[in-house]
C-alpha positions in Angstrom: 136.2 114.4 224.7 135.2 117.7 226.4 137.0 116.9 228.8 140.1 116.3 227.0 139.7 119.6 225.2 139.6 121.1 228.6 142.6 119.9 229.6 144.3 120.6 226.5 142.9 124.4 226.3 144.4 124.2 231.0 147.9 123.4 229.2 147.5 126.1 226.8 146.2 128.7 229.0 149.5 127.8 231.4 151.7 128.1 228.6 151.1 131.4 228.0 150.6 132.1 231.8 154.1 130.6 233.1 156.3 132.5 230.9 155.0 135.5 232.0 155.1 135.0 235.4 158.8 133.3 236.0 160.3 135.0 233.4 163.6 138.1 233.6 162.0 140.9 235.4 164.2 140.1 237.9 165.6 143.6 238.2 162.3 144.7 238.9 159.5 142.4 240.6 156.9 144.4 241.5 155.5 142.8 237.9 153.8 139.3 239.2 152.7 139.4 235.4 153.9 140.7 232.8 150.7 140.9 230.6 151.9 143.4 228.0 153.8 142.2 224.5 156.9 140.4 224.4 158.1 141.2 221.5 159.1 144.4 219.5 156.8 143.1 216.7 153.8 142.7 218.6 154.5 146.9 219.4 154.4 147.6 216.1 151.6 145.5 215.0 149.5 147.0 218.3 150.7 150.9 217.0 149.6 149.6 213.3 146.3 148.8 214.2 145.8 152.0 216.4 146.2 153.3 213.3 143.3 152.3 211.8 141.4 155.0 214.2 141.7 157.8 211.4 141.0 155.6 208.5 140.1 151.6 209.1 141.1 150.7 205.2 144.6 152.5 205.2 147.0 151.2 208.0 150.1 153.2 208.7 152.9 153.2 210.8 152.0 156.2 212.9 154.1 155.4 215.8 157.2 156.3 213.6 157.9 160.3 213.0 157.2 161.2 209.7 154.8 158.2 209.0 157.1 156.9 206.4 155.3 154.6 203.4 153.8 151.5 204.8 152.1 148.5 203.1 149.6 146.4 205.3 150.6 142.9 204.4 148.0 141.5 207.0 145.0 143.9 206.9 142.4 141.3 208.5 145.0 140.3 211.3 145.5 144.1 212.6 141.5 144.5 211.8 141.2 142.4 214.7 143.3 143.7 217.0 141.9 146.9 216.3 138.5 145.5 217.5 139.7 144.6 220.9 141.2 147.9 220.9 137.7 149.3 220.5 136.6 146.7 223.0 139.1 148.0 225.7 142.5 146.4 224.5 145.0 148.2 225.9 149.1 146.9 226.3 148.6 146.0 229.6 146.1 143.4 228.5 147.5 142.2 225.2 148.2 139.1 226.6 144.8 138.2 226.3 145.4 137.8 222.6 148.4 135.2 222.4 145.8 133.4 225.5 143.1 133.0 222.9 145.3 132.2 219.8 146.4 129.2 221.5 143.1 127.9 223.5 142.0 128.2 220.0 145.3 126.3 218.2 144.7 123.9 220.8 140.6 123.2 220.2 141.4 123.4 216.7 144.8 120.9 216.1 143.1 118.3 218.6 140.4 117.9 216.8 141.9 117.6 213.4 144.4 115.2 214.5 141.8 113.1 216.1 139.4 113.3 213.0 142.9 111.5 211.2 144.3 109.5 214.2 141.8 108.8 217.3 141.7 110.7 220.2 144.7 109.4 222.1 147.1 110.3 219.3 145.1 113.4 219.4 145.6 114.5 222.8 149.5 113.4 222.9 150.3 115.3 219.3 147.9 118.6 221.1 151.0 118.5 223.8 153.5 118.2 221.9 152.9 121.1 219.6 151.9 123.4 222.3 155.3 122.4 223.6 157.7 123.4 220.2 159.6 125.7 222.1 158.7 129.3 221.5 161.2 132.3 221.9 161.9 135.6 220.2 163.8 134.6 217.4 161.4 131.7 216.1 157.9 134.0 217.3 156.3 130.7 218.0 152.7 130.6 219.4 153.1 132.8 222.8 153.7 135.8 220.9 150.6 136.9 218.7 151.4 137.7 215.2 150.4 137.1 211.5 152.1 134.1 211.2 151.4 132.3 214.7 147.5 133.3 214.1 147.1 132.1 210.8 148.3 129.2 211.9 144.8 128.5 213.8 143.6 129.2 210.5 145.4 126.9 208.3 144.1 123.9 210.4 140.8 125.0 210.8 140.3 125.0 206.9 141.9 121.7 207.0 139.6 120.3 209.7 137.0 121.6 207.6 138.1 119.9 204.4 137.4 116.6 206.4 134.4 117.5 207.7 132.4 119.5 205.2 135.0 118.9 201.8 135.7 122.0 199.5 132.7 124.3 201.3 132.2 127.7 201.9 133.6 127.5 204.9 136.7 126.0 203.6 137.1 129.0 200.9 136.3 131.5 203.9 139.5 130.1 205.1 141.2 130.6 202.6 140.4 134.2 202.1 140.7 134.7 205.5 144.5 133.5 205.2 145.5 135.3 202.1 144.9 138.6 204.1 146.6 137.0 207.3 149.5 135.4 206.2 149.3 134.7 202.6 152.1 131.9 202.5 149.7 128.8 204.3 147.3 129.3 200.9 149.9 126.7 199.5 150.3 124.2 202.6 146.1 124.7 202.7 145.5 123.7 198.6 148.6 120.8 198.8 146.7 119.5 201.4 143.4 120.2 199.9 144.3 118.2 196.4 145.7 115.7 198.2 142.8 114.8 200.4 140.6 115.4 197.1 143.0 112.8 195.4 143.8 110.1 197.8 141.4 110.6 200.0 138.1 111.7 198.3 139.4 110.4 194.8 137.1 113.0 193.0 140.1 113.9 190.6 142.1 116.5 189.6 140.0 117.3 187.0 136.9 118.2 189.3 134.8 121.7 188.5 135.0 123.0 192.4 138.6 121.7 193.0 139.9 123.5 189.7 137.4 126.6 191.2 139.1 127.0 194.9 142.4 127.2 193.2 141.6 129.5 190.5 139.7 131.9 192.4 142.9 131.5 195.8 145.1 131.8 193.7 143.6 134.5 191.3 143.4 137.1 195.0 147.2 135.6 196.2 148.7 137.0 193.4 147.1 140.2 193.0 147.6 140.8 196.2 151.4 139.7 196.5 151.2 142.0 193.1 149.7 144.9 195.6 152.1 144.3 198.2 155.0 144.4 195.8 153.7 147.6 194.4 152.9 145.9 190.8 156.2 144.2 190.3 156.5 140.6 189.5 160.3 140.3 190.6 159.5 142.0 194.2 156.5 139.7 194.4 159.3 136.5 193.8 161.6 138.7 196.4 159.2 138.0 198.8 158.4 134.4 198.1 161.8 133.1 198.0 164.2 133.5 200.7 167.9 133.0 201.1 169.7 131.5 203.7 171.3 134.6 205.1 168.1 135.9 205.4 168.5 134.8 208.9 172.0 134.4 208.8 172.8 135.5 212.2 170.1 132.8 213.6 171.3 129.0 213.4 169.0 126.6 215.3 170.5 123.4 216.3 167.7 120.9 215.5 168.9 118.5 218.3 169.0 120.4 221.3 165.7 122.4 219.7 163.7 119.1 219.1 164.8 116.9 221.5 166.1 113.6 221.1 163.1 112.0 222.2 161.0 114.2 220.6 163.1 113.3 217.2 163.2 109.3 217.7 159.4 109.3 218.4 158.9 111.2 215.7 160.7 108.8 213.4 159.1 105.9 214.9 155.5 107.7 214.3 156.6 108.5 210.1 157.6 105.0 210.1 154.6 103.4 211.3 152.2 105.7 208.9 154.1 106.6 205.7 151.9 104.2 204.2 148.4 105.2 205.6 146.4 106.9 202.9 144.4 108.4 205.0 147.5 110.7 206.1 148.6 111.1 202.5 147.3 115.1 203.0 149.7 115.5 205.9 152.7 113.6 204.5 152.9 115.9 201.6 152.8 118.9 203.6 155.6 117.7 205.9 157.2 116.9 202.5 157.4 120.4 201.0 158.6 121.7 204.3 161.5 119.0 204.3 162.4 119.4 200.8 162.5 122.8 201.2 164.8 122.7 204.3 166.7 120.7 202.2 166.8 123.8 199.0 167.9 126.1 201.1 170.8 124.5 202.3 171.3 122.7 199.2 170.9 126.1 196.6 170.5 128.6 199.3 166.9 129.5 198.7 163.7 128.6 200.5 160.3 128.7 198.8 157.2 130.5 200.7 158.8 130.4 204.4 161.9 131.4 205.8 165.1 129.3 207.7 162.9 129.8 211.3 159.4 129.3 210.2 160.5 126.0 208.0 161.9 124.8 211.4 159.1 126.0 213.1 155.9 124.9 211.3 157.9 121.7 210.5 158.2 120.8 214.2 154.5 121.5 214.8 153.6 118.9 211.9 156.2 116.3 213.1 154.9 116.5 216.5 152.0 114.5 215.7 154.5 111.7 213.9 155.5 111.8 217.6 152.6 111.2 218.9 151.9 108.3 216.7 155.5 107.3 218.1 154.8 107.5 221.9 151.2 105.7 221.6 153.0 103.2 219.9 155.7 102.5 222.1 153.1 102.4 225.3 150.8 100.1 223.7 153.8 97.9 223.0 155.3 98.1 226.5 151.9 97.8 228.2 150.0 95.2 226.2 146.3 94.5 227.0 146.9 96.8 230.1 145.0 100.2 229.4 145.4 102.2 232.7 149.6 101.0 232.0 149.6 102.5 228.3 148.1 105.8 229.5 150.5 106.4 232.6 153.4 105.0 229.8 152.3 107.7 227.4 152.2 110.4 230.3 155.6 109.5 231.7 157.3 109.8 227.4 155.4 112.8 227.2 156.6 114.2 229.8 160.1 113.1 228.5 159.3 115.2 225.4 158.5 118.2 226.7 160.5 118.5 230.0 163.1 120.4 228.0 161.0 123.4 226.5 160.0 123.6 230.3 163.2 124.2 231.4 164.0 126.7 228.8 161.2 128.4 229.9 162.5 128.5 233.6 165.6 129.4 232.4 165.7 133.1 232.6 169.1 134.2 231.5 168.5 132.4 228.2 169.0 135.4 225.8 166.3 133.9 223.3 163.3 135.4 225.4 162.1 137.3 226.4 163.6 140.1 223.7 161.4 142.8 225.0 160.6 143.8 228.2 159.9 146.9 230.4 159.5 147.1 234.0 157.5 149.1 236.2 159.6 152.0 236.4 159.3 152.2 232.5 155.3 152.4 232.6 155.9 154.9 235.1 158.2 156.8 232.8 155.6 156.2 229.8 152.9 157.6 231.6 154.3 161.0 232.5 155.7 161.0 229.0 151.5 160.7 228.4 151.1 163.3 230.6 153.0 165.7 228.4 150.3 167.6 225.8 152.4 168.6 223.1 152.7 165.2 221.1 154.8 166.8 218.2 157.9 167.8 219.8 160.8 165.5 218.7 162.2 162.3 221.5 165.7 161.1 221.3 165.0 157.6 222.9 167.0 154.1 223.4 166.2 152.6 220.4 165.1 149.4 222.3 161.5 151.2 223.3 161.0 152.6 219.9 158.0 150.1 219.9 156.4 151.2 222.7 156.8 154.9 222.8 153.7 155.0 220.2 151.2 152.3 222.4 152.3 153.6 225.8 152.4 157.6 225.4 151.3 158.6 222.0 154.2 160.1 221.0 156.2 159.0 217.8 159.2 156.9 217.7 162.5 158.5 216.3 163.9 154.5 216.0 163.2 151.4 215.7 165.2 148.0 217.0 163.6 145.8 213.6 160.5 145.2 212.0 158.3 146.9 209.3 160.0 150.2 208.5 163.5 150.9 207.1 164.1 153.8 209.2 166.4 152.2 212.0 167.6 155.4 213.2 169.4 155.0 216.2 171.5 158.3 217.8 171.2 157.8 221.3 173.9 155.9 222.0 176.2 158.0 220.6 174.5 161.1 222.4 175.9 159.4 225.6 179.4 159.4 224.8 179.3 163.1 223.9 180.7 165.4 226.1 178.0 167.9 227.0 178.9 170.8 224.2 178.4 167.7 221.7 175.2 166.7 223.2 173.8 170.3 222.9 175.1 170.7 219.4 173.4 167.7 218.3 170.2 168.2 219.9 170.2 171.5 217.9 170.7 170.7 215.2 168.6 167.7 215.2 165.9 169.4 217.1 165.0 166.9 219.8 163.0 168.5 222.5 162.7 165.6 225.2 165.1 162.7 226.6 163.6 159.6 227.4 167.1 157.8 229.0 167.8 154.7 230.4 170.9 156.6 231.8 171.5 159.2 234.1 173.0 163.3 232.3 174.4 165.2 233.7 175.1 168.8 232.0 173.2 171.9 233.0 171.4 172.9 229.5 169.2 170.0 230.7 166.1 170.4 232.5 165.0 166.9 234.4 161.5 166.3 234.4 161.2 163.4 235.2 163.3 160.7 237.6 162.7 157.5 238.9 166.4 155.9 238.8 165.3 153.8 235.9 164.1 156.5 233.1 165.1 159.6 233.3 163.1 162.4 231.0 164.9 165.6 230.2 163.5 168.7 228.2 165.9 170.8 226.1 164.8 173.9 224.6 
């Protein structure tokens, strides 16, 4: 088994490797690696958690001017980073975090999945959902965030449910999760009384079961209650979701999945919808399939949005797939072991080929969404150099994100994320003609230029230049 895990934790540590390597800094190669975020989220939540240097129980978004009002909805998640920071985390070696979130998912999911299924079903479903394709629009487990860590999490508590039943380790878990990503406490307690109904048979009625979800859901809702600053219809707000939430992202479950993903995955619910050991897991994949159904159905989701109901959903149906592949390979091959393991490789391999090759395939607009090359961390550093942190940057509002993290200066936008403050004047300083442009820096009292674009008017003073960013001071 050890060394199973250690082949599994090989694919992992390569999934998070290739991407990085292969992937659109083609304008630019002198990165062989790109080991800094991917994604404008994983900025913020990097600047969030530097925040926690002036006061570790009050997180704020300091890497936006005027540090506007800010609610830490995952205090334990940017606890940790904040520890590697203290550790030596910089940006340039963030990647180390998505690298142990999924050796860990890995560890963790293969050895639930085994504890339900065997250790062949184990390895195949391990693969497969390290292999649900992950890009910048579903944030799946090569980008580090709340909802990809708690993730590790949510199947650790489960594994433990198995293993130790409703422990102190289990309701560590739980806690753990409500100040990660509060919405897996319901996919953790349906799972939890269903084991302890099907499984365990100690009844509904039983003092600890009726304790854990008490006490879980006693601290979910006053927190969600915190978060929504006391109000019980902006707690709901932020439980249920509408469709065009994510309008402008439709996913087309074929080409996403896979067909041979999808068949074996049909094949796999077929052969174990009646299995009472996977009881647990069918009703989880239930309430994300009924409430993919809701939300096209009534427009509304429950707990999860459009992407992560696709997301998590695929994750959990991989290991139907798995059930799907072993089964077909021991049917092919019967009585011929060495056969059934080189048929399971060769469907796998089926399965996954096609989030390989969107992987490859650079030019996809999916990922990566962020990027910087180089020249940028060039640009950022003299930026650093610069002591006076308080005078005001009109920036592209793409590296509002990383302004914060990479010079210490504040952000006057941001592309998305946990602020409403989207500011974005840049663009339209370009088009000015030069009396424009020094009007409106003048009026709007930005100091410095960080452009992606070369200006050229003589109130300017260029400080910096390196044919990608150019800095200019204005006085």
């Amino acid at each position: 088994m050890k060394r199973i895990i250690l082949l599994l934790v090989l694919i992992a540590v390569l999934l998070v490797v290739f991407p990085r390597v292969i992937q659109p800094w083609y304008e630019d190669r002198d990165f062989l690696f790109y080991s800094m975020p991917l994604h404008s989220d994983e900025w913020q939540h990097y600047s969030i958690s530097q925040s926690l240097n002036d006061n570790v129980f009050d997180a704020t978004m300091v890497s936006y001017e005027g540090n506007p009002d800010f609610v830490d909805t995952s205090p334990l998640f940017h606890w940790i980073i904040f520890l590697f920071q203290k550790i030596g985390l910089t940006p340039s070696l963030f990647f180390i975090l998505p690298l142990l979130q999924i050796i860990a998912f890995a560890s963790i999911f293969f050895l639930l999945i085994k504890e339900l299924l065997g250790r062949n079903i184990a390895t195949i479903s391990t693969i497969l959902a390290l292999f649900i394709r992950s890009d910048a629009h579903l944030l799946g487990l090569l980008f580090f965030k709340p909802f990809t860590f708690g993730l590790v999490l949510l199947f650790l508590g489960i594994f433990l449910v198995h293993k130790r039943g409703l422990s102190w380790e289990y309701f560590i878990t739980l806690a753990a999760l409500i100040f990660i990503y509060p919405p897996y406490i319901l996919l953790s307690l349906i799972y939890m009384v269903a084991y302890t109904l099907f499984i365990k048979k100690t009844g509904i009625r039983s003092k600890r079961i009726i304790g854990v979800i008490g006490v879980s859901g006693i601290i979910s809702i006053a927190f969600g209650l915190y978060l929504a600053g006391g109000s019980a219809i902006d707690l709901l707000n932020k439980v249920i979701y509408p469709l065009n939430w994510t309008s402008a992202i439709q996913i087309d479950l074929l080409s996403y999945l896979g067909i041979a993903l999808i068949v074996f995955g049909i094949i796999g619910l077929a052969k174990t919808f009646n299995k009472r050991e996977l009881f647990p897991l069918h009703f989880v994949f239930l309430f994300f399939l009924f409430d993919f159904v809701a939300l096209f159905a009534t427009g509304y989701s429950f707990g999860f949005h459009y992407l992560r109901i696709i997301y998590i959903g695929a994750i959990l149906f991989a290991v139907y797939a798995g059930v799907g592949i072993d089964a077909v390979a021991r049917r092919v091959f019967k009585n011929k072991m060495a056969f059934q393991k080189i048929g399971a490789g060769v469907l796998v391999l089926s399965v996954v080929l096609p989030t390989i090759l969107f992987y490859i395939n650079f030019n996809d607009q999916h990922y990566p969404k962020i990027y910087i090359t180089p020249k940028h961390v060039s640009g950022f550093a003299y930026l650093e150099s610069i002591e006076n942190k308080d005078l005001r940057i009109l920036h592209p509002i793409g590296l509002g994100p990383m302004i914060t993290p990479l010079s210490g200066f504040k952000a006057t936008a941001m592309p998305e994320g946990f602020i409403y403050g989207k500011r974005d004047s840049y663009f339209d300083f370009l088009s000015d003609t030069c009396p424009e442009k020094e009007q409106f820096l003048t009026q709007e009292n930005y100091q410095i230029i960080f452009s992606e674009t070369d200006i050229s008017c003589a109130f300017l003073t260029t400080l910096f230049d390196n044919d990608v960013i150019r800095i200019y001071t204005y006085y």
